[in-house]
C-alpha positions as CSV (number, residue, x, y, z in Angstrom):
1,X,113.2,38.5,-7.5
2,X,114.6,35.9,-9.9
3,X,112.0,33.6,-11.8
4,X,111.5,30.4,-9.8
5,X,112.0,27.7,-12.6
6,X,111.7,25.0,-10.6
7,X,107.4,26.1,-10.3
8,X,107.2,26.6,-14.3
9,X,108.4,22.5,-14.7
10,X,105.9,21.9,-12.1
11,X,103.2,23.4,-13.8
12,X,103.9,21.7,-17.0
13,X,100.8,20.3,-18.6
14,X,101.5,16.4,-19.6
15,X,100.9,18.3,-23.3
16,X,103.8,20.6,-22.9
17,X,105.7,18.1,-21.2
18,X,105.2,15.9,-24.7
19,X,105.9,18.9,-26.8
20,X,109.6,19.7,-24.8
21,X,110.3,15.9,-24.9
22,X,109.8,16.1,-29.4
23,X,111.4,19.7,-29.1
24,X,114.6,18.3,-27.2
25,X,114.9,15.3,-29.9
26,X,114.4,17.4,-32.7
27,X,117.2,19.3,-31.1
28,X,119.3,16.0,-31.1
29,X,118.6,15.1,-34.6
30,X,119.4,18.9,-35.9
31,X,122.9,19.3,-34.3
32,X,123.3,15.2,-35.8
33,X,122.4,16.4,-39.3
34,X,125.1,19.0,-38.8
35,X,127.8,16.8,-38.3
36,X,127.2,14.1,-40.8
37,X,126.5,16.9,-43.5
38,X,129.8,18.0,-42.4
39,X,131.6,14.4,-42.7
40,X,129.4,13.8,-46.1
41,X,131.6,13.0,-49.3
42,X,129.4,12.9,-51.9
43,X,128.9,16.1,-54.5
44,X,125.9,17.9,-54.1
45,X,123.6,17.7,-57.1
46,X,120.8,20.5,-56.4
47,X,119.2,21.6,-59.4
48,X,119.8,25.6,-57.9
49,X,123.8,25.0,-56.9
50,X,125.0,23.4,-53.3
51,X,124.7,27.2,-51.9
52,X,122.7,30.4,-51.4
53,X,123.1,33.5,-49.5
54,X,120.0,35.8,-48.0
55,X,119.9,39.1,-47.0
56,X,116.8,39.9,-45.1
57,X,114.9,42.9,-43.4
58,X,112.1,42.7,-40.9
59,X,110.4,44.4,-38.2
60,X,109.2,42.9,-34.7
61,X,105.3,42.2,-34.1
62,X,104.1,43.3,-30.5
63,X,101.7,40.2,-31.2
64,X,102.4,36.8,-30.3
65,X,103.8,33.8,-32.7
66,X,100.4,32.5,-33.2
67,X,98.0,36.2,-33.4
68,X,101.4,36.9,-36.3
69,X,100.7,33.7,-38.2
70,X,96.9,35.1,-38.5
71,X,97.5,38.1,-40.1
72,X,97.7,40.1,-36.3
73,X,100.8,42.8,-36.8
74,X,102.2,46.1,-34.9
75,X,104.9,47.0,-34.7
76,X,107.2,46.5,-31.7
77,X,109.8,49.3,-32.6
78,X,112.5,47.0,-33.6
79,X,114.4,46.3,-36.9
80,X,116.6,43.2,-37.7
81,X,118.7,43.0,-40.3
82,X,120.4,39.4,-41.0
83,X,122.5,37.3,-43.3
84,X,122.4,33.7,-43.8
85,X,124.6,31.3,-45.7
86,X,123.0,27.7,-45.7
87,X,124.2,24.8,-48.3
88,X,121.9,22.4,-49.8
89,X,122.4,18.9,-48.7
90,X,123.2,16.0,-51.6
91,X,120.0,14.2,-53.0
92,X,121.6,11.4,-51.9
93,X,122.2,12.5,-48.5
94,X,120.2,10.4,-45.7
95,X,119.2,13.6,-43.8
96,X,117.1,14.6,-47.2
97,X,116.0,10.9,-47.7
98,X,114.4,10.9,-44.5
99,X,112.3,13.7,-45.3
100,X,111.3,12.5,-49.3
101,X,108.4,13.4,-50.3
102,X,107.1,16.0,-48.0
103,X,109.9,18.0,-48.8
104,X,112.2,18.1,-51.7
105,X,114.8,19.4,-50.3
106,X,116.7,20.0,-46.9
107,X,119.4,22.7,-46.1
108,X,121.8,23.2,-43.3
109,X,122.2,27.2,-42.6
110,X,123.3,29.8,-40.4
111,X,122.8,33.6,-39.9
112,X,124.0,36.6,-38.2
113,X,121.5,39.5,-37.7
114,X,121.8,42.5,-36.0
115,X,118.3,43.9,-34.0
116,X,117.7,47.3,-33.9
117,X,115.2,48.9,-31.2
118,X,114.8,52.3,-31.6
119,X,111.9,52.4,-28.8
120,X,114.0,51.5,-26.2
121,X,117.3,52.4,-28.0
122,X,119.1,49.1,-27.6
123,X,121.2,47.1,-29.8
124,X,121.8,43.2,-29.8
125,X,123.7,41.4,-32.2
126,X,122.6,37.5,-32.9
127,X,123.7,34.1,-34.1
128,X,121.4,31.3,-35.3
129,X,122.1,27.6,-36.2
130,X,119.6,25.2,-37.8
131,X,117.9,23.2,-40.5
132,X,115.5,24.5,-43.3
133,X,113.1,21.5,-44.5
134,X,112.0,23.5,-48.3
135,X,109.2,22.1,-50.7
136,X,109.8,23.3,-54.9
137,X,108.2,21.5,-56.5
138,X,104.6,23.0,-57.9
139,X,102.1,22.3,-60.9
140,X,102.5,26.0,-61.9
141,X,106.8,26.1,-61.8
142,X,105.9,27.1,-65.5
143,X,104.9,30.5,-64.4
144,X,106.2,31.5,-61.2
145,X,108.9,29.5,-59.1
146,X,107.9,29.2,-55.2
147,X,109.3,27.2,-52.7
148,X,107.7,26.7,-49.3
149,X,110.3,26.2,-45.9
150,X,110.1,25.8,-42.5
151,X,113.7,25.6,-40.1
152,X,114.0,25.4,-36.4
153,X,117.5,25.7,-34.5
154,X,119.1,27.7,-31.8
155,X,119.3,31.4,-31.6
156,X,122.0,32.7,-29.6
157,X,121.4,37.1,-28.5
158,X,124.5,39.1,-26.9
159,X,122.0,39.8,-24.2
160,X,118.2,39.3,-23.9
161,X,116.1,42.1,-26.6
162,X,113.4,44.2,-24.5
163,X,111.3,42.3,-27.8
164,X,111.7,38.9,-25.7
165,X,110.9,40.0,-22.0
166,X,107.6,40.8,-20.1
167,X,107.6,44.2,-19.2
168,X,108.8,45.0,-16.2
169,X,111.3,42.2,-15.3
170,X,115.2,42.3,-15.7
171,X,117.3,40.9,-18.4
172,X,118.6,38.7,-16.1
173,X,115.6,36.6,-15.8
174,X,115.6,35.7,-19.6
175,X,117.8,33.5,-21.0
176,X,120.3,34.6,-24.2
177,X,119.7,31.2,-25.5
178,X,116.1,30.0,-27.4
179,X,114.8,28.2,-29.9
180,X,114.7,29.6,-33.4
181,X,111.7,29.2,-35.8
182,X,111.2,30.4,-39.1
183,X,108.6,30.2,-41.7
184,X,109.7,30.9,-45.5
185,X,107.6,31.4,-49.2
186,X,110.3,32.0,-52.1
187,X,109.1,33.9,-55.2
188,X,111.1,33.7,-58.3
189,X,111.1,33.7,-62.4
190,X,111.6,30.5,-64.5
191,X,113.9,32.1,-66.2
192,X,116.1,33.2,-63.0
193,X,115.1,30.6,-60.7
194,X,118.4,31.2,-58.5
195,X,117.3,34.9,-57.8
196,X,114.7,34.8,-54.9
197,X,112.2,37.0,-53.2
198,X,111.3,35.7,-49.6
199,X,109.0,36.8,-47.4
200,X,110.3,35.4,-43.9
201,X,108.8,35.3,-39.9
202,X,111.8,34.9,-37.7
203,X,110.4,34.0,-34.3
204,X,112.6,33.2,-31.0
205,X,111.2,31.5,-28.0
206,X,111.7,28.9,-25.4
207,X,109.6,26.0,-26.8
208,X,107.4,25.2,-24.0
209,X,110.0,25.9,-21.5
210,X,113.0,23.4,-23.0
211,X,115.5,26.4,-22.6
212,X,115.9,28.2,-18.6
213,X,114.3,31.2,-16.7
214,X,111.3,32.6,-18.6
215,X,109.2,30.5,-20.3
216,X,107.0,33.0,-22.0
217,X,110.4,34.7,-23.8
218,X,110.2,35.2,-26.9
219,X,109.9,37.5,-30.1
220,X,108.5,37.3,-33.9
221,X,110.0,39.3,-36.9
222,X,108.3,39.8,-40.1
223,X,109.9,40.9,-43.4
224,X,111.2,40.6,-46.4
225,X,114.5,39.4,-47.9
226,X,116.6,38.3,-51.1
227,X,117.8,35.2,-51.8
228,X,120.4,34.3,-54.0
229,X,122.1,30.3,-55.4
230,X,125.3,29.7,-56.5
């Protein structure tokens, strides 16, 4: 039986219905930060170069978003492996401005991953748009070279992971299309600031039901990548 969606916006709590009504306009100001970073003349000046490219590995949690951010991990049986290519935007830009001074810096990016589950031997190949917010500036920059990032976006699967679905209930009653979330802490040497370790959680999920069918979809990866500017 197909899952009634028409019930889950009815049992909406006036919270939820709050937190799909910032979701959707976050949404809205994303995909208009795209397009004027797109139409923006003006050099980019970042201290690291306008670029950088990561290469990350992780593994998917059993545990929800929340029981993950905690400390809370098993492991699901699934691998992801993903590349992203996001560009810095110009201190100038008004998308960064906006943000000034919580964070430093805003990029636009883009990855491609490929998920990996060798419990249920299935294979899904992904596509993610969205916006990184990054903090780098720190008293001890001296020393070590951190940066701090949170991004949201879509996240786009061939077909629905067995990661993302309650057990028991058909692909077809999850939708390919969520919400993408991910949480970031850079490590890197003064002296190579451009070369970065990041440890990464790369969590999907329908954001209090603003994407159809299931509104308890969703997956978290954990792991590790490298991170380099240019």
């Amino acid at each position: 039986m197909k899952y009634n969606t028409t019930m889950v916006t009815s049992k909406l709590t006036p919270r939820s219905k709050m937190c799909q009504y910032l979701y959707k306009t976050l949404l809205i100001f994303i995909t208009s930060s795209f397009l004027l970073s797109a139409s923006a003349s003006t050099p980019n000046n970042s201290d690291l170069g306008p670029w950088s490219v990561l290469l990350y590995r992780g593994n998917t949690a059993k545990q929800v978003f929340s029981d993950v951010i905690i400390g809370e991990y098993n492991s699901f049986g699934e691998e992801i492996y993903a590349a992203e290519l996001s560009y810095t935007l110009d201190q100038k830009n008004i998308i960064r401005r906006i943000f000034r001074p919580l964070f430093d810096t805003v990029q636009v990016a883009g990855n491609i991953a490929y998920r990996h589950d060798y419990t249920n031997h299935d294979n899904v190949k992904e596509g993610n748009l969205y916006l990184i917010w990054r903090l780098t500036k720190f008293p001890w920059d001296r020393y070590l070279k951190n940066s701090i990032a949170i991004g949201d976006g879509i996240s786009y699967d061939s077909h629905p992971p067995f990661a993302d679905r309650e057990p028991g209930n058909p692909a077809s009653d999850f939708s390919r299309l969520l919400n993408y979330l991910l949480l970031e802490v850079t490590f890197a040497l003064p002296s190579h600031p451009e070369l970065q370790l990041a440890f990464r959680v790369h969590h999907r999920c329908t954001a209090w039901g603003t994407f159809p069918k299931n509104p308890n979809a969703g997956s978290t990866n954990v792991g590790l990548g490298v991170r380099y500017y240019f």
